[in-house]
ZADO-1210 file (C-alpha; in nm, 4 decimals, padded with zeros to 6 digits):
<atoms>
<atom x="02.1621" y="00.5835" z="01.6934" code="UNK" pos="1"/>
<atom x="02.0364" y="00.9070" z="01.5541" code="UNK" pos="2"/>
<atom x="01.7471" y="01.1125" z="01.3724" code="UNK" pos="3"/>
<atom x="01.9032" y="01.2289" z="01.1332" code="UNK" pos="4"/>
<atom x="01.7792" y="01.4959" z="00.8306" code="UNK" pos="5"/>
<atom x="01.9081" y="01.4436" z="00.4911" code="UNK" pos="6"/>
<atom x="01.8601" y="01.7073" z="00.1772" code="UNK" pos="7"/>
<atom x="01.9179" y="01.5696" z="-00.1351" code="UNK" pos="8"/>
<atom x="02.0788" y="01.8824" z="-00.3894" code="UNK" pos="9"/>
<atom x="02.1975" y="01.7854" z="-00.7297" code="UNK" pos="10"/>
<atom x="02.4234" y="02.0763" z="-00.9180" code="UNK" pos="11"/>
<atom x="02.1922" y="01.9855" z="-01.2721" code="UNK" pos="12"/>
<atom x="01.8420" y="02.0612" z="-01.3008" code="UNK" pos="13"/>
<atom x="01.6523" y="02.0753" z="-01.6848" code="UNK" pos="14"/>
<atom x="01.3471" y="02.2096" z="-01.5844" code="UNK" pos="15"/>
<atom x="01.5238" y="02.5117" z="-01.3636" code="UNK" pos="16"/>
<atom x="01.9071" y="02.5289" z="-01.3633" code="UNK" pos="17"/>
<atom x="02.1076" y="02.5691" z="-01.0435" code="UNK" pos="18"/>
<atom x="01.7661" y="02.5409" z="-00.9026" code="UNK" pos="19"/>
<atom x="01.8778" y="02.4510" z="-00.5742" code="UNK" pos="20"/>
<atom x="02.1094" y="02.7970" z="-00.5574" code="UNK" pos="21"/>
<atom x="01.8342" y="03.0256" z="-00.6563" code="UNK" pos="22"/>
<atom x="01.7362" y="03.2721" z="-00.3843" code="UNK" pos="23"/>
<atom x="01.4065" y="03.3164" z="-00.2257" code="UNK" pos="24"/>
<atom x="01.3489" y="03.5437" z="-00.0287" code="UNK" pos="25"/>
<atom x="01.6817" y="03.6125" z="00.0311" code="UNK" pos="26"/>
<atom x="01.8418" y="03.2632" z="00.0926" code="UNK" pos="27"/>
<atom x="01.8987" y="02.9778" z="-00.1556" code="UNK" pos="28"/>
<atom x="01.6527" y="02.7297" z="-00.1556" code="UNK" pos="29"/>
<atom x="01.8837" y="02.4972" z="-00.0070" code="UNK" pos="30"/>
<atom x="01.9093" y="02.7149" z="00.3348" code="UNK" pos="31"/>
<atom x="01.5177" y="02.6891" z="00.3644" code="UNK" pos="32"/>
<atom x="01.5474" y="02.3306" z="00.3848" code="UNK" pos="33"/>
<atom x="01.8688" y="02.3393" z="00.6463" code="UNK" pos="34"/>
<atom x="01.7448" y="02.5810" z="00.8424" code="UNK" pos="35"/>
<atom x="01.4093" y="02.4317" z="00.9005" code="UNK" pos="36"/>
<atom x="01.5655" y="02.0876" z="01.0029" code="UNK" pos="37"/>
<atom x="01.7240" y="02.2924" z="01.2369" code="UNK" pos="38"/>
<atom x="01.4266" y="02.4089" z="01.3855" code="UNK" pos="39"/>
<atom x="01.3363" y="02.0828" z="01.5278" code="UNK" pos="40"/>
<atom x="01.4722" y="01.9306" z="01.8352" code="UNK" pos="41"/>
<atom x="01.4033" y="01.5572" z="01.7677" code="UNK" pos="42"/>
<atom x="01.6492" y="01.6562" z="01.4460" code="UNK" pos="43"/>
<atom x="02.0045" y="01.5354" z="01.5507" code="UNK" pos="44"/>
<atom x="02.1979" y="01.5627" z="01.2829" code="UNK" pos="45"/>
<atom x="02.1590" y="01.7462" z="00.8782" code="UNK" pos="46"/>
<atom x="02.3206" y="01.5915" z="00.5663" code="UNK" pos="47"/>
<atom x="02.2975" y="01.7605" z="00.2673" code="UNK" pos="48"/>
<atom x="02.3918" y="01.5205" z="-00.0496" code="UNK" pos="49"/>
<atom x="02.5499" y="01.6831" z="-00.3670" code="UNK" pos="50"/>
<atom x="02.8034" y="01.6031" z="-00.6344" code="UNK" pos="51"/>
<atom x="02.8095" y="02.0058" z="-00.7101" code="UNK" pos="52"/>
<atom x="03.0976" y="02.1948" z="-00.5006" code="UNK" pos="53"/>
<atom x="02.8777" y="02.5516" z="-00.4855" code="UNK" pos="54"/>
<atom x="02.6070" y="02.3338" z="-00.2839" code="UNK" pos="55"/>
<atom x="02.8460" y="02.1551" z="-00.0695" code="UNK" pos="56"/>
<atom x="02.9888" y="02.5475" z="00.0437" code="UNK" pos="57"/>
<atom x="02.6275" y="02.6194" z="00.1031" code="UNK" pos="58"/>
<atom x="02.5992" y="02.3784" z="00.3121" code="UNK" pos="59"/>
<atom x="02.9367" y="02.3820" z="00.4960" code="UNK" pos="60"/>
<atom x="02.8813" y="02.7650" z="00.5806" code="UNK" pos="61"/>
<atom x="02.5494" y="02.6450" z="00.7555" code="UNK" pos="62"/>
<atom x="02.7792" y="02.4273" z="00.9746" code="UNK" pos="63"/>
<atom x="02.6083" y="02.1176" z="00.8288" code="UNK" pos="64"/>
<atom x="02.7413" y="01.7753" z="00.7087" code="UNK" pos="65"/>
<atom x="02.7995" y="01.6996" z="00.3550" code="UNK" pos="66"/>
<atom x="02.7999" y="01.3599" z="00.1731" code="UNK" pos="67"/>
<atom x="02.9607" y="01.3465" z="-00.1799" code="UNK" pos="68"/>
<atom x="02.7581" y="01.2069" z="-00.4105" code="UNK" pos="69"/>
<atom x="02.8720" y="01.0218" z="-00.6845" code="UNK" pos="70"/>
<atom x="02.7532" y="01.1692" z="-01.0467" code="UNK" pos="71"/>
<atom x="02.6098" y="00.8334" z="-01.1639" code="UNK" pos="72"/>
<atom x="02.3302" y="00.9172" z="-00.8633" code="UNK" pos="73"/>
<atom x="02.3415" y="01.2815" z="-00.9246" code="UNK" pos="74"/>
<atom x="02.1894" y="01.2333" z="-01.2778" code="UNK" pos="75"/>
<atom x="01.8260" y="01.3695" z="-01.4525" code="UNK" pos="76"/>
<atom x="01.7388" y="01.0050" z="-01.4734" code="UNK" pos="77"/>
<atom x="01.8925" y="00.8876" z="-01.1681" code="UNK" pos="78"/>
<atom x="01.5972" y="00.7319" z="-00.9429" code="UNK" pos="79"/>
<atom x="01.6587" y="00.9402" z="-00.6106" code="UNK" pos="80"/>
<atom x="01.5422" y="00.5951" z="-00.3796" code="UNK" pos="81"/>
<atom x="01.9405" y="00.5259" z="-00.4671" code="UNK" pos="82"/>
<atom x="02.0513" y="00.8317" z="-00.3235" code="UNK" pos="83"/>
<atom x="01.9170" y="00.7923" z="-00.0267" code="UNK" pos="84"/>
<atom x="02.0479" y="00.4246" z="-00.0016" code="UNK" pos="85"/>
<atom x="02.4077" y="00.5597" z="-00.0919" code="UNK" pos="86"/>
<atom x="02.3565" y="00.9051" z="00.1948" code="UNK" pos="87"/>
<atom x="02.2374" y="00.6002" z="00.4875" code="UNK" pos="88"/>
<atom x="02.5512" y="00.3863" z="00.4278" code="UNK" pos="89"/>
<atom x="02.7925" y="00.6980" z="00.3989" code="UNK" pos="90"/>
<atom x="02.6804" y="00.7877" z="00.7200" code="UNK" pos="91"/>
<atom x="02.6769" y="00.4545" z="00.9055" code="UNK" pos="92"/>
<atom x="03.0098" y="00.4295" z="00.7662" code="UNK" pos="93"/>
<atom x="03.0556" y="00.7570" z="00.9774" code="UNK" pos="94"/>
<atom x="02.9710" y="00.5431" z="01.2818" code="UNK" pos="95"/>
<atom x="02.7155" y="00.7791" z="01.3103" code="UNK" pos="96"/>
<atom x="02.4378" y="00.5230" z="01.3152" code="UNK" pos="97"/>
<atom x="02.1299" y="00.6290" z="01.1667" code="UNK" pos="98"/>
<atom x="01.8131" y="00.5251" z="01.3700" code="UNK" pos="99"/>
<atom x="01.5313" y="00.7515" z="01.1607" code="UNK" pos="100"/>
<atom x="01.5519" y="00.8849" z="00.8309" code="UNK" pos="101"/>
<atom x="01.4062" y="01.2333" z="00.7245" code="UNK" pos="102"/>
<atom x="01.4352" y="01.3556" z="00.3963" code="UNK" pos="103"/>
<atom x="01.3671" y="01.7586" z="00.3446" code="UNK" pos="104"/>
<atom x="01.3691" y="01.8217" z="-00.0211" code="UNK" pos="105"/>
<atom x="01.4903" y="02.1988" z="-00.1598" code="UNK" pos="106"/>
<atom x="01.1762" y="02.2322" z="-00.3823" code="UNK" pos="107"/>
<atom x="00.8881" y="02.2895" z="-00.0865" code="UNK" pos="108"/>
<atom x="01.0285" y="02.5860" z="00.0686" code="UNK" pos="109"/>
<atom x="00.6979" y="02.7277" z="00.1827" code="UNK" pos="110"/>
<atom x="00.6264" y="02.4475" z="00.4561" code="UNK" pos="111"/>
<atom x="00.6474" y="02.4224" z="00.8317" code="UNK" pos="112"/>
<atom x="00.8526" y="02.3104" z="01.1021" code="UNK" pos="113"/>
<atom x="00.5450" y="02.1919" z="01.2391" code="UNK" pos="114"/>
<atom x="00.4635" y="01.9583" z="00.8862" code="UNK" pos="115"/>
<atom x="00.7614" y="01.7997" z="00.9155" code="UNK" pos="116"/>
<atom x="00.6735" y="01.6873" z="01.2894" code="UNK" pos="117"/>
<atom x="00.3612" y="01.5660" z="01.2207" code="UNK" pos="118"/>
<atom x="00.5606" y="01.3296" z="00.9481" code="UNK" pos="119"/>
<atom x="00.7910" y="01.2070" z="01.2839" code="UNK" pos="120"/>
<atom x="00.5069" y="01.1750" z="01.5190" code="UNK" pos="121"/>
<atom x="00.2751" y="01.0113" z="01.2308" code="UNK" pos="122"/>
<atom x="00.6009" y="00.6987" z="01.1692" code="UNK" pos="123"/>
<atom x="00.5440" y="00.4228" z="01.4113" code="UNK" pos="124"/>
<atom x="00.6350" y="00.0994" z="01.4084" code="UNK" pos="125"/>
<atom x="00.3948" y="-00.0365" z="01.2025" code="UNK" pos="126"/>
<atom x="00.5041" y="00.1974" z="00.9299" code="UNK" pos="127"/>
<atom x="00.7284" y="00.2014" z="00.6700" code="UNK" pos="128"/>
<atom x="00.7426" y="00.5560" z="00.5067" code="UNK" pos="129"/>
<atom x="00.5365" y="00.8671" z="00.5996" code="UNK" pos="130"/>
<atom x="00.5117" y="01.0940" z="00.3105" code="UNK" pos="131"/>
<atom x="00.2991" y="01.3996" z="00.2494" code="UNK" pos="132"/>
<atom x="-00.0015" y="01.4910" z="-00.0023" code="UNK" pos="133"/>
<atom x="-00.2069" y="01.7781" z="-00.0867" code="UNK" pos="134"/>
<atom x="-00.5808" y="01.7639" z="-00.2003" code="UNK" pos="135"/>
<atom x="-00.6107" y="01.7169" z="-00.5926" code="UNK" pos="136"/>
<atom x="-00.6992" y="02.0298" z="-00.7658" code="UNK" pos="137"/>
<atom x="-00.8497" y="01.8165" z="-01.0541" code="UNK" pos="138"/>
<atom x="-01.0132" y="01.4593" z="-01.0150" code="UNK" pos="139"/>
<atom x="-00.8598" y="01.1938" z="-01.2315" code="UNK" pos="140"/>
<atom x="-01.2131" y="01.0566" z="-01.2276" code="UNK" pos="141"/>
<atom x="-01.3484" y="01.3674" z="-01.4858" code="UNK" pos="142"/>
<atom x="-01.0435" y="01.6197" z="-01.5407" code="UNK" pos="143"/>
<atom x="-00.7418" y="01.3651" z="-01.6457" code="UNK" pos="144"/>
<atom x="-00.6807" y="01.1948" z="-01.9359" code="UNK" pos="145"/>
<atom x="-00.4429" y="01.0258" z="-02.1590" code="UNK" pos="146"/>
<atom x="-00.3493" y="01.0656" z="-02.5129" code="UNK" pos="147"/>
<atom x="-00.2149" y="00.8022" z="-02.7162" code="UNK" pos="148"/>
<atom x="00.0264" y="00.8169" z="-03.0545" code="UNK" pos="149"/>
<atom x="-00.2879" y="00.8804" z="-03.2657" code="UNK" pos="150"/>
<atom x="-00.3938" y="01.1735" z="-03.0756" code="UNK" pos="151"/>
<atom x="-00.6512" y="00.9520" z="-02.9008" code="UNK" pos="152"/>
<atom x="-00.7869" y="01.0503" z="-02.5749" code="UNK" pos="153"/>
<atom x="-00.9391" y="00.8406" z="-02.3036" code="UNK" pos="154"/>
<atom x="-01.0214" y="00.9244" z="-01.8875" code="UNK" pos="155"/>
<atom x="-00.7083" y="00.8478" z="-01.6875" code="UNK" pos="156"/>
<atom x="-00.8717" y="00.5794" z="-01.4832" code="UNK" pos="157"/>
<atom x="-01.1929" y="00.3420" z="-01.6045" code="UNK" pos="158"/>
<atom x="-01.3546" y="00.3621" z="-01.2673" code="UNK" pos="159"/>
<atom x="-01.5097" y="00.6696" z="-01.4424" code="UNK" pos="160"/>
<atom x="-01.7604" y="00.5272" z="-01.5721" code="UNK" pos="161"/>
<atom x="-01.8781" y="00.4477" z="-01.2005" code="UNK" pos="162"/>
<atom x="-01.9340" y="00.7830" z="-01.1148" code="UNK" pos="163"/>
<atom x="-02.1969" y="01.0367" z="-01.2693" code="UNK" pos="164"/>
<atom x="-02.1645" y="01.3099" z="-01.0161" code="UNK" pos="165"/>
<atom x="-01.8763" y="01.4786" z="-00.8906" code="UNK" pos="166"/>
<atom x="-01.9564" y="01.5078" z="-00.5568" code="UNK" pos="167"/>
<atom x="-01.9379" y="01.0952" z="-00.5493" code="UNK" pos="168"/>
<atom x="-01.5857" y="01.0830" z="-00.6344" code="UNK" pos="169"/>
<atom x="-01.3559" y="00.9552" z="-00.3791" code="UNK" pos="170"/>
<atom x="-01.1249" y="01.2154" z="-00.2749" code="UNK" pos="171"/>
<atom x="-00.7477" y="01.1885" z="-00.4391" code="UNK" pos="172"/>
<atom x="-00.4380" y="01.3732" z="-00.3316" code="UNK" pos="173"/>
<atom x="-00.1132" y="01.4656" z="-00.5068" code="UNK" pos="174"/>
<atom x="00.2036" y="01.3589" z="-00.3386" code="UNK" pos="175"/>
<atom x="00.4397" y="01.6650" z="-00.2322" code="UNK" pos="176"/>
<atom x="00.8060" y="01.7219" z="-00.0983" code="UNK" pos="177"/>
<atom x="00.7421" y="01.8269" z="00.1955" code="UNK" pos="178"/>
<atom x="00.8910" y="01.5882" z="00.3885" code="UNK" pos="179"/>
<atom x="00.9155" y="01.2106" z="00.3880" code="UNK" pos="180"/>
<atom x="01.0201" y="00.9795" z="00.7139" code="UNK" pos="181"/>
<atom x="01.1195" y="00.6239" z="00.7243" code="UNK" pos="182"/>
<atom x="01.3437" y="00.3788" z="00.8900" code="UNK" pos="183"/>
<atom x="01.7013" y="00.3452" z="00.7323" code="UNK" pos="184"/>
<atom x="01.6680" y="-00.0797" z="00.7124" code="UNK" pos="185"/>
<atom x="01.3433" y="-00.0156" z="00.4796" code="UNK" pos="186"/>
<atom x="01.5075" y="00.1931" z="00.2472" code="UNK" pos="187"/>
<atom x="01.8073" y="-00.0205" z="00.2099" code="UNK" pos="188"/>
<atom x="01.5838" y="-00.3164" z="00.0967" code="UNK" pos="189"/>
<atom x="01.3505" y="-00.1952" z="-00.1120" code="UNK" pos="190"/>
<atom x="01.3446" y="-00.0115" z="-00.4665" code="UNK" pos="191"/>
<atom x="01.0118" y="00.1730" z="-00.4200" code="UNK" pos="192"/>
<atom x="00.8623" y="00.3125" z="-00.1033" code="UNK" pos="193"/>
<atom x="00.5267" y="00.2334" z="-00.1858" code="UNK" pos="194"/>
<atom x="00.6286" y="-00.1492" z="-00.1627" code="UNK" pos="195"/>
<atom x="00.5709" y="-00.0940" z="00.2179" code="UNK" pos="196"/>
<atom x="00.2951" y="00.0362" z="00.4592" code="UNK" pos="197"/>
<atom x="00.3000" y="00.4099" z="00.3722" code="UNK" pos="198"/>
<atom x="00.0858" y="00.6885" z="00.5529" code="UNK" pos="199"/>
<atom x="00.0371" y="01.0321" z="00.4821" code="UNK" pos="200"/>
<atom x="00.0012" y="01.4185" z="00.5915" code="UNK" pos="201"/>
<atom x="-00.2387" y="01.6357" z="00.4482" code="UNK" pos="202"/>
<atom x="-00.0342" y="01.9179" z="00.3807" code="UNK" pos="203"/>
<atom x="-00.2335" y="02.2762" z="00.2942" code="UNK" pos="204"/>
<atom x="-00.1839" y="02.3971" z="-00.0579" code="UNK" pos="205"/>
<atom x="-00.0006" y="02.6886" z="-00.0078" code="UNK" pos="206"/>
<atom x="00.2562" y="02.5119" z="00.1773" code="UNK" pos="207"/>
<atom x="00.2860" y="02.2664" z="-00.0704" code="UNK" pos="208"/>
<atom x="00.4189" y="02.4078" z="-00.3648" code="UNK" pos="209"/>
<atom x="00.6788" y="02.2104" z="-00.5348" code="UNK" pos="210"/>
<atom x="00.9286" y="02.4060" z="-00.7085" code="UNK" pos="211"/>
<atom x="01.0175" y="02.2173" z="-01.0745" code="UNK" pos="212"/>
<atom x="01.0535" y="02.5372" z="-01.3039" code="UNK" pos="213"/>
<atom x="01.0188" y="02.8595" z="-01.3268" code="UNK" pos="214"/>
<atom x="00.6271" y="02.9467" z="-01.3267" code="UNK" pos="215"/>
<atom x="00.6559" y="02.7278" z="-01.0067" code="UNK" pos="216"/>
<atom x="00.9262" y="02.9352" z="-00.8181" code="UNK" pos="217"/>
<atom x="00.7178" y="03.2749" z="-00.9566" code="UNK" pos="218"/>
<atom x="00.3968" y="03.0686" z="-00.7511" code="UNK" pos="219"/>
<atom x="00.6688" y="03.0437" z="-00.4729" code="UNK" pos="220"/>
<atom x="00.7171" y="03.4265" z="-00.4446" code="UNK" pos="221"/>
<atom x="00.3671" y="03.5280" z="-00.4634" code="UNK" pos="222"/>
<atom x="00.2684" y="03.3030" z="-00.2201" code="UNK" pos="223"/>
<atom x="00.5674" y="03.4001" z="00.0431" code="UNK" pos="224"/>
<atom x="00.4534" y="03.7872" z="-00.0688" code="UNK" pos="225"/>
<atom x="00.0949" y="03.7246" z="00.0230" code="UNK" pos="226"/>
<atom x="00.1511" y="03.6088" z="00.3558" code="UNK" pos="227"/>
<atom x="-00.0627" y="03.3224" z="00.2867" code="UNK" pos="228"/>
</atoms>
């Protein structure tokens, strides 16, 4: 029975392509999310998941294991929650049981060792994922709307109307990829994590950034630059 890391590194990305190959500073993004699994001694084991060859050398010349993922899962529209499903039974099939799942996406680069530990101490028994979240930087309560087919727009959420000041809001969070911990048997039953008991990290800003295109992996640089 193991804790075991998994990184999940599709070959196809629209919004940056070969985003998961792309050097910052100086290694792929892919080797920022191996080599901080590796940083962590509760950490047993690394995965990486790809249908994409290039990734899977990555990977191998980290010394880490690779799954092959099948392209129907490896797709823009493919729901990840059935990658994960198909990386826990490829390695249980390994007889290399998997006790504690941790997932280290590619696109956060900029976190900690230490975030992703305070995911695995956070998990208990009680709970079924641990994910992380970073403060909002606008309030769907007055700064988020929708617009309909006629151009209409309304507040994202009617609980507006609730509220006159700001400073009453409740506080809301956006979720990040920083990290996200669960228990293999969960994942395998459901089609959603948020149909169990999830909890959460509070994850600084600056190590949250979640790299989706290119104005976000420019963020990415400036930030690592800074020494933020």
């Amino acid at each position: 029975m193991s804790t075991i890391a998994f990184i999940f590194a599709r070959g196809g990305s629209k919004g940056l392509p070969r985003k998961n190959i792309m050097e910052l500073d100086g290694k792929p993004l892919l080797r920022h999310s191996i080599d901080v699994a590796k940083e962590i001694d509760e950490i047993e084991d690394i995965y990486v998941s790809t249908d994409d060859e290039e990734i899977a050398s990555i990977a191998r010349s980290a010394r880490v294991n690779v799954i092959n993922r099948p392209s129907e899962l490896a797709k823009d529209d493919s729901p990840e929650i059935y990658s994960w499903k198909h990386a826990i039974q490829s390695v249980n099939s390994r007889e290399n049981i998997c006790s504690k799942f941790v997932s280290i996406p590619t696109t956060a680069p900029l976190r900690k060792a230490s975030d992703i530990k305070a995911c695995m101490d956070l998990f208990d028994e009680s709970t079924d994922v641990v994910i992380t979240a970073t403060e909002s930087a606008r309030s769907p309560y007055f700064n988020m709307i929708t617009i309909d087919d006629n151009d209409d727009a309304k507040l994202f959420t009617s609980e507006s109307d609730t509220f006159s000041r700001r400073q009453d809001v409740p506080k809301t969070f956006d979720v990040t990829t920083v990290c996200y911990v669960s228990r293999p048997e969960f994942i395998l039953s459901c089609t959603n994590i948020f149909e169990g008991k999830v909890k959460a990290v509070k994850i600084p800003k600056e190590r949250s950034i979640d790299i989706d295109d290119k104005l976000d992996f420019l963020v990415a640089e400036m930030v690592l630059k800074s020494g933020l």
